[in-house]
C-alpha positions in Angstrom: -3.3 -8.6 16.0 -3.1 -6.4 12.5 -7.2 -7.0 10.9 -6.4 -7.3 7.2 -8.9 -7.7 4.4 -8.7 -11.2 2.9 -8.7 -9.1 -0.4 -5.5 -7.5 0.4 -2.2 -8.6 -1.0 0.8 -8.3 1.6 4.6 -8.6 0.4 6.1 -11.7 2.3 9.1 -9.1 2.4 6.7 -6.5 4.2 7.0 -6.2 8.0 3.5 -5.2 9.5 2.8 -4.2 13.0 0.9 -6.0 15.6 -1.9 -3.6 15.4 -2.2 -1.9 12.1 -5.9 -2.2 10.6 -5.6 -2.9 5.9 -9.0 -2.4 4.2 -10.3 -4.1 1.0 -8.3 -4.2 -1.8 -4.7 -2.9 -0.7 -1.7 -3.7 -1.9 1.9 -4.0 0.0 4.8 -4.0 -2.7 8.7 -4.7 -1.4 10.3 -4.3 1.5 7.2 -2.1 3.8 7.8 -1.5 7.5 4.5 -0.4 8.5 4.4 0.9 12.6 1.8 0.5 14.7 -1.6 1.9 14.7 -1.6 2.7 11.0 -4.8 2.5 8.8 -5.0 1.9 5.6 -8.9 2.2 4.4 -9.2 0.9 0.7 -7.3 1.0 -2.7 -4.1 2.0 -1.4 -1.2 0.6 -2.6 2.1 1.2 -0.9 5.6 0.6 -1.8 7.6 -0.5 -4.9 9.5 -4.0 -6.0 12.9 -2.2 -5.8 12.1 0.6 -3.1 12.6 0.6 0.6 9.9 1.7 2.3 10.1 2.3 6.0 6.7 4.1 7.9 6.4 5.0 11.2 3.1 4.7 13.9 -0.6 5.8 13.3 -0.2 6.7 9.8 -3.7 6.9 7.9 -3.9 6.1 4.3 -7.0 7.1 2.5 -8.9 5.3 -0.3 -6.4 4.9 -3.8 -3.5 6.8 -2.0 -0.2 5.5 -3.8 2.7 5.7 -1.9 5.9 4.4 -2.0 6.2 4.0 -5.8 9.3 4.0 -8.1 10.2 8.0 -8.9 9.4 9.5 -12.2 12.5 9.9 -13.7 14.1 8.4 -16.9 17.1 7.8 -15.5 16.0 5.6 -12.7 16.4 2.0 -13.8 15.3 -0.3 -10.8 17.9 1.2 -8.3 17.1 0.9 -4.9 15.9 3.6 -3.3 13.5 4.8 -0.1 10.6 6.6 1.3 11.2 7.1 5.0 7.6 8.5 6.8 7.2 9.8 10.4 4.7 9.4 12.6 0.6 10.4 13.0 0.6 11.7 9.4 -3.2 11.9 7.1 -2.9 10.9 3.2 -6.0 11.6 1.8 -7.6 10.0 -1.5 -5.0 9.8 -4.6 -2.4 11.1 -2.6 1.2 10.1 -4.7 4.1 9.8 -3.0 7.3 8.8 -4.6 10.8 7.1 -3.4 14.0 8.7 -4.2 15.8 8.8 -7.0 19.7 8.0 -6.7 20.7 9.3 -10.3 19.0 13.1 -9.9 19.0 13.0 -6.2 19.9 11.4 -2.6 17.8 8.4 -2.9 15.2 9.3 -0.4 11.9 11.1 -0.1 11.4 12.1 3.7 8.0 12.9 5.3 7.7 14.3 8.6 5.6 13.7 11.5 2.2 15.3 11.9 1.6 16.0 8.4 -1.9 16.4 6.3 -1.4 15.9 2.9 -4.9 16.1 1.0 -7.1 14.8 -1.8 -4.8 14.5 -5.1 -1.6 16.2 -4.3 1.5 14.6 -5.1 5.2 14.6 -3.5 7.6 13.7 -5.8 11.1 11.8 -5.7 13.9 13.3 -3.1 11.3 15.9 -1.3 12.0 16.7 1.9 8.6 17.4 4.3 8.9 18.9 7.6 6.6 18.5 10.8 3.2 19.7 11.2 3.1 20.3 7.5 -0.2 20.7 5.6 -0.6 20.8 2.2 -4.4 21.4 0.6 -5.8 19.7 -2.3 -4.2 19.2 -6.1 -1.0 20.7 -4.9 2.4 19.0 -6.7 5.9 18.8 -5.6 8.3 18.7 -8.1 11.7 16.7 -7.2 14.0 18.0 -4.7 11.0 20.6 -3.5 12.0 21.0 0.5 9.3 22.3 2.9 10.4 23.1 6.6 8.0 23.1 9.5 4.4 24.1 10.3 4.8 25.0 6.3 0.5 25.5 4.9 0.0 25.3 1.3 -3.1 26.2 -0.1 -5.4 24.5 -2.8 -3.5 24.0 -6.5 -0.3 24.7 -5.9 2.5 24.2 -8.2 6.0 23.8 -6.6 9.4 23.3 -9.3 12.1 21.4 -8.6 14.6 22.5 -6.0 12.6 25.2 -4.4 12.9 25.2 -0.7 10.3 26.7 1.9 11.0 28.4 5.2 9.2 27.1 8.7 5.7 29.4 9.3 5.6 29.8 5.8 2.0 30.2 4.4 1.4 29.8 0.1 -2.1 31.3 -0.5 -4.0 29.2 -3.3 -3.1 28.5 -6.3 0.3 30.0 -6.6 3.3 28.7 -8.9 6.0 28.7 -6.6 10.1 28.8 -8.8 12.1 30.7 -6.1 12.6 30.2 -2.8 10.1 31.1 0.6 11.4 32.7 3.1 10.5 31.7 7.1 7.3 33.4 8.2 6.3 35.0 5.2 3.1 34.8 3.2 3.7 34.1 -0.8 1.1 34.4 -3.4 1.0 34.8 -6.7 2.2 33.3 -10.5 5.3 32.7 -10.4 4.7 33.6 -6.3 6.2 36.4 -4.2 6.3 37.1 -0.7 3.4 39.8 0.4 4.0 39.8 3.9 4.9 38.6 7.4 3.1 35.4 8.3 1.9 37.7 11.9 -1.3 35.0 12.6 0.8 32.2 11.9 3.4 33.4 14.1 1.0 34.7 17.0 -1.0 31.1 16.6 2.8 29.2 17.1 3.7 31.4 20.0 5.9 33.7 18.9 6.3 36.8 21.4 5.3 40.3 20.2 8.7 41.3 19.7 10.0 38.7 17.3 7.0 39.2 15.3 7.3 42.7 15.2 11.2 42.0 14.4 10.1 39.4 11.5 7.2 41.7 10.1 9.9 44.3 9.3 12.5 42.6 8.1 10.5 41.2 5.8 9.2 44.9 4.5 12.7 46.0 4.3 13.3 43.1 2.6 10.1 43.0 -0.1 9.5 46.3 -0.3 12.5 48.1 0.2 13.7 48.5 -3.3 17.8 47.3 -1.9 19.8 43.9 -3.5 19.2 41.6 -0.9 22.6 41.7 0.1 22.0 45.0 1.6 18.5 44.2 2.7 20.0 41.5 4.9 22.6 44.0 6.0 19.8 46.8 6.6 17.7 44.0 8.9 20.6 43.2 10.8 21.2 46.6 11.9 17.5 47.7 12.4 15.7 44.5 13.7 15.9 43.3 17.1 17.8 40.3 17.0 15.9 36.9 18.0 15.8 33.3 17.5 13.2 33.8 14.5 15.1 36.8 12.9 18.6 34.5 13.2 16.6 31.5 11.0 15.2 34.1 8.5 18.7 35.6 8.2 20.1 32.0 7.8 17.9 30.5 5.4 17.9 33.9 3.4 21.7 33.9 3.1 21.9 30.1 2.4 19.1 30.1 -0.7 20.4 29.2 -3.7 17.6 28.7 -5.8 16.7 32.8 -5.1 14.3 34.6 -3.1 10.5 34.8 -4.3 10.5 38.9 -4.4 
């Protein structure tokens, strides 16, 4: 049986697991599926009176984390829209998570599995989160911002609209991200560039020797090879040994269309 404060205020529209455990002083909104084993502590409010809001199992919600709510977007005007979350993810305190907006965007934010997503970040309307995704303190998504897996965003980040990031990416603090991330590389910087191969992040995931080696120099020809990336991808495709990692770096790098962060 779900143990809900008598404080809290649940939607009649809301669908809450057998098990799930609300804290003082919570709010439910709309139509909320809420899976089992979720936690909500204090303070948090969750879904919208037009959004759709459907959360998967042992999700933890942390005191005044919003999510759920209507995007911020003029154009939106009470269209329904959704938030669709995986499962074992950690919102810390103030997290903001919007739904999706159908005007600027495809009408839903998605949230992986296995995220941590900490104190005061926010993820705006029509992101797109990965799996095993963390993302430190103060950092905000702008719409449409797309983060692959095992993504790690440092402290006060800034991410515009439309910029996508590549699995085994790592964004060192405070960076202002407006171009896109390649797979596997380290970015820095304001507005941030790629610096290097992501070697520990690779070595940590279980990436062999060689694709690591093959990954840390295509992305030196690539960064530091003074070529148009055209022929920097054409120059890694002759010179690096061709594995799994290099054909997903190679993919995403021909497919960007917001740019490369070089």
């Amino acid at each position: 049986m779900s143990l809900i404060h008598p404080s809290s205020v649940i939607s009649k529209e809301a669908i809450i697991a057998d098990d799930v455990k609300i804290g003082p002083f919570c709010i439910i909104i709309g139509r909320v599926r809420l899976g089992r084993g979720s936690v909500l502590d204090s303070h948090v409010s969750l879904g919208s009176p037009h959004g759709v809001v459907e959360i998967g199992e042992r999700n933890h919600f942390c005191a005044g984390a919003v999510v759920g709510g209507p995007p911020q977007d003029l154009s939106y005007k009470d269209q329904e829209t959704r938030l669709i979350i995986g499962n074992d993810n950690t919102f810390r305190e103030m997290v903001t998570v919007n739904c999706g907006s159908p005007k600027q965007g495809w009408g839903t934010t998605r949230i992986g599995s296995h995220c941590l997503i900490m104190a005061y970040s926010h993820v705006a309307h029509d992101c797109t989160i990965g799996d095993h995704v963390v993302i430190a303190n103060t950092t905000q998504l702008a719409g449409h911002v797309t983060f692959e897996d095992h993504v790690k965003v440092g402290g006060i980040c800034a991410f515009n609209q439309f910029v996508k990031v590549g699995k085994h990416a790592y964004i060192a603090g405070d960076a202002a991200v407006n171009k896109d991330i390649l797979p596997f590389t380290i970015a820095q910087g304001k507005y941030a560039v790629m610096r290097a191969s992501n070697k520990i992040g690779m070595e940590r995931a279980g990436y062999s020797k060689e694709e690591v080696e093959s990954i840390n120099r295509a992305v030196r020809i690539i960064t530091k090879g003074g070529l148009t990336v055209e022929d920097a991808l054409n120059r890694i495709r002759e010179e690096c040994s061709p594995c799994p990692a290099l054909t997903d770096f190679l993919n995403f790098a021909t497919n960007s269309t917001r740019g490369l962060a070089i």
